[in-house]
Structures are given as C-alpha cells and as structure tokens.
C-alpha positions in Angstrom: -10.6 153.1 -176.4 -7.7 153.9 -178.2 -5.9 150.9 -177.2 -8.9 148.5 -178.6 -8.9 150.5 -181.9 -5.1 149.7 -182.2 -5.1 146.3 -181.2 -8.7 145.9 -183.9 -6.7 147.3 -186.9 -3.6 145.1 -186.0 -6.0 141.6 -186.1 -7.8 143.1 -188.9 -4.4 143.5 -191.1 -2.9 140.5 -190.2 -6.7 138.7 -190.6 -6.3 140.1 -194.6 -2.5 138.6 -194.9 -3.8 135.2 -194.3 -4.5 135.0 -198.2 -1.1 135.2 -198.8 0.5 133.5 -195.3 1.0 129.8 -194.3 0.4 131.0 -191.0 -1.8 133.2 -188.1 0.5 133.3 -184.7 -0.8 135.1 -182.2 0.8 135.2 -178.0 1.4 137.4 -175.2 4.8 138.5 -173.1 4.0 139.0 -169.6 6.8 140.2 -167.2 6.4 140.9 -163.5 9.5 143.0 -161.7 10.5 143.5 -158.1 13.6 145.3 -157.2 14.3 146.4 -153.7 17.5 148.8 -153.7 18.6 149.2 -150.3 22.2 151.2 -150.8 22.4 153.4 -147.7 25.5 152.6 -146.6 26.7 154.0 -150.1 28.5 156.9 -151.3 27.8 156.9 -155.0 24.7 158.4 -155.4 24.3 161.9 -156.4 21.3 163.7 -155.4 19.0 164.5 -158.8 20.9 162.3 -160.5 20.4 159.2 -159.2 18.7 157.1 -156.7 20.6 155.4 -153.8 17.7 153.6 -152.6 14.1 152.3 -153.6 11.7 150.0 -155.4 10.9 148.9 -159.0 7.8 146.8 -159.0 6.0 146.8 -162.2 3.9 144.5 -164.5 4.3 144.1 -168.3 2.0 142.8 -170.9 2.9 142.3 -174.6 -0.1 141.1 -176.7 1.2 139.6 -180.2 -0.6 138.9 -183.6 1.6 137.8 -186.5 1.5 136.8 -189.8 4.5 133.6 -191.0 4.4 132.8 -194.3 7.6 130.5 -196.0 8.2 129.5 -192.8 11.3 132.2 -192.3 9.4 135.3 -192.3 7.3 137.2 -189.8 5.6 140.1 -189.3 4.5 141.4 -185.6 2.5 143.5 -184.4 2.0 143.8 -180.6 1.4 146.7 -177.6 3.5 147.0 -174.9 1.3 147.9 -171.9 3.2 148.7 -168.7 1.9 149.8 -165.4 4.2 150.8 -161.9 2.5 149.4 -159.6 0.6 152.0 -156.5 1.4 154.8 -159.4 -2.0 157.2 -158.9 -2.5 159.2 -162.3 -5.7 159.9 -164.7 -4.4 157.2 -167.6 -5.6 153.9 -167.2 -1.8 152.1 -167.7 1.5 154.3 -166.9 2.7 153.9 -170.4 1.6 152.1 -173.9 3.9 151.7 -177.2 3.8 149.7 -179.9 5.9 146.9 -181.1 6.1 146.1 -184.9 8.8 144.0 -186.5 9.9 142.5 -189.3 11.9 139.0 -188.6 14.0 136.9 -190.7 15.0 133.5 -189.0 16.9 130.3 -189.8 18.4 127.9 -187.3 21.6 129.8 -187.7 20.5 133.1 -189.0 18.2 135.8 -187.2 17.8 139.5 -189.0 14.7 142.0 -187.4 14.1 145.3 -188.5 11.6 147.6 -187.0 10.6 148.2 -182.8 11.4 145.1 -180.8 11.9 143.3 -177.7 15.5 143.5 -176.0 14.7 139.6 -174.8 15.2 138.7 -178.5 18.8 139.6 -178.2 21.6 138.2 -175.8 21.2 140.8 -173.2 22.1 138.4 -170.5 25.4 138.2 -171.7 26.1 142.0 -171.1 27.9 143.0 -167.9 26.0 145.2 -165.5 28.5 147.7 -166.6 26.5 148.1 -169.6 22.4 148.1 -168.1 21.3 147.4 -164.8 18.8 145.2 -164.8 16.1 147.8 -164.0 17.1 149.3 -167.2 16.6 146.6 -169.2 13.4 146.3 -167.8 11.7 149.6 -168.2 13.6 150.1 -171.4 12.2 146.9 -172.8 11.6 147.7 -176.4 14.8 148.6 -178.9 14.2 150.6 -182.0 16.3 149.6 -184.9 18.0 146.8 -186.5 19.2 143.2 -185.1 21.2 140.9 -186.8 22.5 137.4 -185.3 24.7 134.3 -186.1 24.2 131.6 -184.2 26.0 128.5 -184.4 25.2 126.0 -181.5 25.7 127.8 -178.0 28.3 129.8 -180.2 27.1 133.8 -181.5 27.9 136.5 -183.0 25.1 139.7 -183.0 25.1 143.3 -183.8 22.3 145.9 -183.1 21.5 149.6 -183.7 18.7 150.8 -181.2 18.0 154.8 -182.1 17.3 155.7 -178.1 16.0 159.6 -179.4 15.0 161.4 -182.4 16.8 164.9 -182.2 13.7 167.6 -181.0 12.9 169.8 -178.3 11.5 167.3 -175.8 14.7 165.0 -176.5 18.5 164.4 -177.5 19.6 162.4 -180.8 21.0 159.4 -178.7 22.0 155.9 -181.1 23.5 152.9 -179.6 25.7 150.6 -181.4 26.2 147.3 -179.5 27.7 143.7 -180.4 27.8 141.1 -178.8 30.1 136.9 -179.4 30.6 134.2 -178.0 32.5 131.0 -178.8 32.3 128.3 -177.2 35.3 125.2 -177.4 34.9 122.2 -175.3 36.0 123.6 -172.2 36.7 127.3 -173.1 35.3 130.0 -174.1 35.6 133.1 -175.1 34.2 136.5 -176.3 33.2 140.3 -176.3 30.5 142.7 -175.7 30.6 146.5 -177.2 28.8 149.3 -176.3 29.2 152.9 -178.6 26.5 155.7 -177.4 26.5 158.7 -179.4 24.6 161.5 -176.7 24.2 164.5 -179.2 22.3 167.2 -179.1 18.8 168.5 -178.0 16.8 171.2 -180.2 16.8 174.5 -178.9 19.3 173.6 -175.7 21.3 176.7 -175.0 24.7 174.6 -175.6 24.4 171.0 -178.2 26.8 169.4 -177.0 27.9 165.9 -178.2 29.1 163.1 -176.2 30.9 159.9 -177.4 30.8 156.5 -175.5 32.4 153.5 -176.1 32.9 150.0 -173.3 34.5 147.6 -174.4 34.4 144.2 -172.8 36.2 141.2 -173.9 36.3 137.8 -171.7 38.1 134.6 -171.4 36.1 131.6 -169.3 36.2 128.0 -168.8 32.9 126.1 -168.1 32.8 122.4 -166.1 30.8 120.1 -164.2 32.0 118.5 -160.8 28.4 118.0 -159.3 28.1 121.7 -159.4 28.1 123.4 -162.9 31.4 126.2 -162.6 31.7 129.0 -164.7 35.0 131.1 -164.3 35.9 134.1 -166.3 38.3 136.7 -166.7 37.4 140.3 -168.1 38.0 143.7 -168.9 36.0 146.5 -169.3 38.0 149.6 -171.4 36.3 153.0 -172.0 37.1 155.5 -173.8 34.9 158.8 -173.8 35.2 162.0 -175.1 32.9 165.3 -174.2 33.3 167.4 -177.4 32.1 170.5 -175.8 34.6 170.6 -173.2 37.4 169.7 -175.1 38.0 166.4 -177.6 40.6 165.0 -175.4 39.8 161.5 -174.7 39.4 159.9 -170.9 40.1 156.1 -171.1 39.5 154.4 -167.7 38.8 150.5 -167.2 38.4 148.0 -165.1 39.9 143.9 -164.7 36.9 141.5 -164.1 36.8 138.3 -162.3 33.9 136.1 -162.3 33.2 133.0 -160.7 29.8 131.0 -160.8 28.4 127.8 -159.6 25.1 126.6 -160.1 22.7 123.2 -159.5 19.4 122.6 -158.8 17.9 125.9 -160.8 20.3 127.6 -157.7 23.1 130.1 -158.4 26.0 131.8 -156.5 27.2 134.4 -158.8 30.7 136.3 -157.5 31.9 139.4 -159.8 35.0 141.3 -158.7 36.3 144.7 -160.3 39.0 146.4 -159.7 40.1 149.8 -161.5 38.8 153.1 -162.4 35.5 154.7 -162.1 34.1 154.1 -165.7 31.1 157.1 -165.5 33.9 160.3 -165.2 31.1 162.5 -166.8 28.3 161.1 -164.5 28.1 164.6 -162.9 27.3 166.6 -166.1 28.5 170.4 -166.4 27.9 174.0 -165.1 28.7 176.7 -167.6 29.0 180.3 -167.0 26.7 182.6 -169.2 27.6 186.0 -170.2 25.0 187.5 -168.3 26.7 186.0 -165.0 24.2 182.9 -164.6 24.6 179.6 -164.7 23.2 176.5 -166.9 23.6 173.1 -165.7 23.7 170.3 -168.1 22.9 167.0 -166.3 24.1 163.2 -167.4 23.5 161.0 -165.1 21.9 157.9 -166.0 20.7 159.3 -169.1 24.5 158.6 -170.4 25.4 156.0 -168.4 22.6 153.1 -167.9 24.9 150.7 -166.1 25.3 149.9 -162.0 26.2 153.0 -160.0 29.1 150.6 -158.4 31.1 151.2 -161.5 31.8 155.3 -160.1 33.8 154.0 -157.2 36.6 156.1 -156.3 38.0 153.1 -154.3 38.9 151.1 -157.0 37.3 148.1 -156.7 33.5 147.1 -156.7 32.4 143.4 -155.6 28.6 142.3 -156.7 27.5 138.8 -155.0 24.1 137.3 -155.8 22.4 134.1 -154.9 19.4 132.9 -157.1 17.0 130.5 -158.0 15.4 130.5 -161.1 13.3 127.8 -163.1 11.1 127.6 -166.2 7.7 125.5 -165.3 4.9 124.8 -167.6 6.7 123.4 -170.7 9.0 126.3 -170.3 6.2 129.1 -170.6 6.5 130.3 -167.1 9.7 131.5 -165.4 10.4 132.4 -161.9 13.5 134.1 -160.7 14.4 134.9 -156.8 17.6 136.7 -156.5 19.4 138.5 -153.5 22.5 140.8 -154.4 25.2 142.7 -152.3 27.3 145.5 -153.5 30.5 146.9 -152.0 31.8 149.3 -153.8 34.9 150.1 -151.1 32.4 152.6 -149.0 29.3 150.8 -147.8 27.9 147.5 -148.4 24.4 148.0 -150.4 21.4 145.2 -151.0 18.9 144.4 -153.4 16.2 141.8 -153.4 14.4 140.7 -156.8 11.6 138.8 -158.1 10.6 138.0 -161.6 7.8 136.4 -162.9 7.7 135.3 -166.8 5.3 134.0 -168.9 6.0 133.6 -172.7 3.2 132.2 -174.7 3.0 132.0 -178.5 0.7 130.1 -180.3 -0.1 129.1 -184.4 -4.2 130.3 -184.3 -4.2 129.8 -188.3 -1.9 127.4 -190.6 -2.6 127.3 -194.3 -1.2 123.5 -194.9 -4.0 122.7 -192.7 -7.3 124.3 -194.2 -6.3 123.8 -198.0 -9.6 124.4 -200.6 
C-alpha cells in the first residue's frame, strides 16, 4: 500500500509540472542476475567475512515518471523494487528505495544531482579491482553527484556517492571516483580512481577512520583483423592508511595485462595480475579492553567491494571469461551469458552468469504536440 501511495504522489507531481514542461517521460529498468560462485578450490575466503562460494539470482524493477522541459533538463522520480529470488520473509519485495534525480544533459555534457542509477555512469570501464559485479548489482543506486564530458567514444567523469550517513546503525562512508578515457585512432588511453573514506560509527566503542585510495591508469590499443582485439596494459597502486592503528601508509599494487577479442556478440576476455595483495586490512582488528576482553572490528567487504582474487598471497591472480552478449528489440532488451575462471595461485574457482535487461523509456506527454 505504501508503495502505490508513493508511486500515486510521484505521477501526481509530475502530472502538475506538465504546465510548465515540454515533456511527460515515463519507462521502467528491469534487471535480471544470476551468479554462480563456485571457488572451493580457493584459499581467500575468510569465514564471516566473506563468501567462497554461492548464488546471486535476483530481479530488479525500476518504474520511472519524469518531467523534460527545454529539452536539457529532467527531473525523475522512480522506485527501485528488488526481490532475491527463494528469499522467504513477511515483506512482499526484499528491499524498496527510491530514486529521484535531477539531470542536466547535452550531447557532450551530462551533470545529475540527487539518488541515481550506477548504469548512468561508465561503470564498465572499472576494473573488478574496484566492484565485483555482484556489487554493482545489489548496490545499484549511487547517492550524490555525477558529472561527465563526453566527446565521441572519448570521457572524462567524476562522481561522489555518500555510501552512509554517520549513526548508530551505520559508518560515514563517501566515495570519490573518476573515471577517462581517450581515444586516438588506434590508441588509447586512460584512468580510473577510487578514494573511500570508512569513518566512524556512532556509539562504536573505538571510531576509527580508514582511508582508501586505487588508482588505475591504462595504456590499450584497439583493431580489427576479422576479430575485434583489444590489448591493454595497467596498473593498479594503493595506498591505505588505518588511522587508528597508526597513520603510516601501506602502498601495494599490481601490473595488469589485458587482452580481448570479440565477434559475433562473442567475447574471450584474458586479465592477468601480478603483485601484491591490494585488501591488507581485509581482516579488520582485535583490540584488547581494559577489562581483559576483546572487541573485534570487522572490514571485509564493507571496505573493500572488489574480487576477493585481488588478496592473493601468491602474487599473481588470472581472471578468464567467455561471453555472449547482444541487445535485441531496437536495443531495449539485452542478454548476457558469461562463464569466468579465477586462479589466484591456490585453486582454480568458477562462476557462471546470466543477465537479462530490458530498458524502456518512453515520451507519454509532449507540449509541441497538444498546443491550445
């Protein structure tokens, strides 16, 4: 009932903007997810912390009503509805938030303030280093500010996404990422940038702060020869300081190599690493009370969002994938069939994916066309 009240109020405000709007736009986001983690054979995983094998299969639906007016700006209001699929609980979806933005766009010039989708961003682009794709899923909505530059397959974007408001039930956490790319006739290069600042909780017996920073510049060359090629060299550079137990910083990194070849909507994807493990606070801390107890203060994946691979103690992790992935319907619905192997110098682990992804947006009312 609550949900219907919501999504009422949202049709009725944008319904009273149409006096001042060239245009009604209203759509839906629908995302299904599979993920099959099979990583057994792994030593990574740390009980509590993290998971060394299972499945993510979910369903996502975004309804959208909007109001465009001067053709540049919009206003959205939508509800993210998400439900885990066999989940058994009392509520009739597994979790429901809002999404309301403001967007400015131009063909080179994009600006949205407010509670957004990540898809509106160039998360692709971001190594796994930075969010698994599970992440990116379940995390779907950013809370902040985007701002992009786009200039043909060239970019340039930076985003603030506030993660958690400082209070008992949560940590301030803010994320400041950027993201380019520039693109010559053959070459190409670029960056991505990750800084997390992981402060404190309200009321936590110790507030300590944590700062995060990955950097990951590239170099690549892109080509046809029957197959489309795509070969890149990387690195990914931490540095990451635990305030609470001391502000010395720990700066470990990692070379990338990436090599991909695709045709036919078919991709073989090849990313070597080699280096240090990237998570060296992964495990949290255990600190000694005066009355002779313990507290444990976890991390995990709360702090570091990215593959697991990237702990490796064996200094170098390999991630293979094969996919198939197509847009159908006047590019409205997308499928996307991926198998993935990890070896992260202890155990070879698996994953096998599916996504399904439908993306329809629609002008309901236009102002040009029902003049007085």
């Amino acid at each position: 009932m609550k949900l219907f009240r919501l999504v009422l109020s949202l049709a009725f405000v944008a319904s009273v903007a149409a006096g001042h709007a060239q245009e009604i736009i209203v759509g839906a986001d629908f995302d299904m997810y599979f993920d099959n983690k099979e990583f057994g054979n792994n030593t990574f995983a740390v009980p509590g912390l993290d998971i060394e094998s299972g499945t993510d299969f979910a369903a996502r639906l975004i309804p959208k009503i909007g109001v465009r007016w001067e053709e540049k700006n919009t206003l959205v209001f939508g509800v993210d509805m998400l439900q885990n699929f066999g989940e058994k609980n009392s509520g009739f979806l597994s979790d429901v938030k809002p999404i309301v933005y403001y967007q400015f766009l131009t063909p080179k010039v994009k600006a949205v303030a407010g509670i957004f989708t990540r898809d509106m961003t160039h998360s692709d682009d971001y190594s796994t280093a930075f969010f698994t794709d599970s992440h990116k899923f379940i995390h779907n909505r950013m809370n902040g500010v985007l701002a992009q530059y786009n200039s043909g397959p060239s970019y340039v974007e930076f985003i603030c996404d506030w993660e958690g408001m400082y209070s008992e039930n949560s940590r301030e956490k803010f994320r400041i990422l950027s993201s380019g790319r520039h693109y010559l006739k053959y070459f190409y290069y670029g960056y991505n940038f990750s800084m997390f600042h992981f402060a404190g909780q309200k009321g936590a017996q110790l507030e300590n702060v944590v700062d995060a920073f990955l950097l990951n510049p590239a170099v690549g060359v892109k080509f046809s020869a029957f197959f489309d090629f795509d070969i890149r060299l990387g690195l990914l550079q931490s540095a990451q300081r635990d305030r609470s137990f001391g502000h010395s910083w720990e700066t470990p990194r990692m070379g990338e190599f990436g090599f991909k070849m695709s045709r036919w909507g078919f991709t073989l994807d090849e990313r070597l690493y080699f280096g240090n493990n990237l998570n060296p606070f992964f495990g949290g801390h255990t600190i000694d009370n005066e009355d002779g107890t313990t507290t444990y203060i976890p991390y995990g994946r709360e702090l570091y969002p990215g593959e697991s691979f990237f702990r490796t103690d064996k200094n170098v992790y390999n991630r293979a994938s094969l996919s198939y992935a197509k847009w159908f319907f006047k590019d409205t619905v997308r499928v996307k069939a991926e198998f993935v192997t990890h070896y992260d110098g202890t155990g070879l682990g698996s994953q096998q994916k599916l996504e399904v992804a439908v993306r329809f947006l629609k002008t309901a009312y236009n102002s040009k066309n029902h003049k007085k």
